[in-house]
C-alpha positions in Angstrom: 96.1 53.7 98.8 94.5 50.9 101.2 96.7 49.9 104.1 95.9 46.1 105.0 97.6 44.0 107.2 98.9 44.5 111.1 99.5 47.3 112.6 103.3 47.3 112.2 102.6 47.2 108.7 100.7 50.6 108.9 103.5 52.0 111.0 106.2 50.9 108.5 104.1 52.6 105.6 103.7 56.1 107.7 107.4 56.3 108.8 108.3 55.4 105.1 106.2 58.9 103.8 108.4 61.7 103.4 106.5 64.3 103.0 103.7 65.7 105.4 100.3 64.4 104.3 98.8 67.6 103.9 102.0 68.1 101.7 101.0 65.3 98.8 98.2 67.0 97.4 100.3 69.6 96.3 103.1 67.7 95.2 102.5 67.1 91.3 102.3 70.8 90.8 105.4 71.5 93.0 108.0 69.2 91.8 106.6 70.7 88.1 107.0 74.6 89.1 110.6 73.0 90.5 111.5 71.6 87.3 110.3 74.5 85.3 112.8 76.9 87.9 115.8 75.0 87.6 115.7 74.6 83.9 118.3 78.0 82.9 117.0 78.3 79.4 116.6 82.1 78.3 112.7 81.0 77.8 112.7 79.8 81.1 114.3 82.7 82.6 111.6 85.0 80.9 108.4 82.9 81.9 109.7 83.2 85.5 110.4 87.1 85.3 107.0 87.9 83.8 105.5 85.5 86.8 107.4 87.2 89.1 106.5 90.6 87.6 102.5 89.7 87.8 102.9 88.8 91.6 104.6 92.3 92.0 101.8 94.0 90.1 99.2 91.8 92.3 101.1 92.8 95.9 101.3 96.6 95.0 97.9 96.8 94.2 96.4 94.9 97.2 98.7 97.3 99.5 97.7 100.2 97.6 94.0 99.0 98.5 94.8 98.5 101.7 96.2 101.6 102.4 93.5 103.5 100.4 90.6 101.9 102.8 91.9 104.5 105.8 91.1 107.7 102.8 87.2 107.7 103.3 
């Protein structure tokens, strides 16, 4: 997006965003994952356990690393 014009013009546009700039980059894939969590559907609920189960599995074994670096 170009701004043009006067400088209240530009001001208008930046008060008018409503999310953070860094935020809008990110935005397509959030308001996605955000549909795909408030749908209630039995699918749903099993894509979002098996994600949450992966992110589990991924924590524990960075910890476990972590922990096992003080062994040597």
């Amino acid at each position: 997006m170009t701004l043009r014009g006067n400088s209240s013009t530009i001001i208008t546009k930046v008060e008018a965003v409503v999310r953070p700039y860094h935020f809008l980059d990110f935005d397509r894939y959030i308001q996605q994952s955000k549909t795909k969590h408030n749908d209630s559907s039995k699918y749903t609920m099993n894509a979002v356990s098996n994600e949450l189960q992966d992110a589990t599995r991924i924590m524990i074994t960075d910890i476990e690393d972590i922990i096992h670096r003080g062994e040597y």
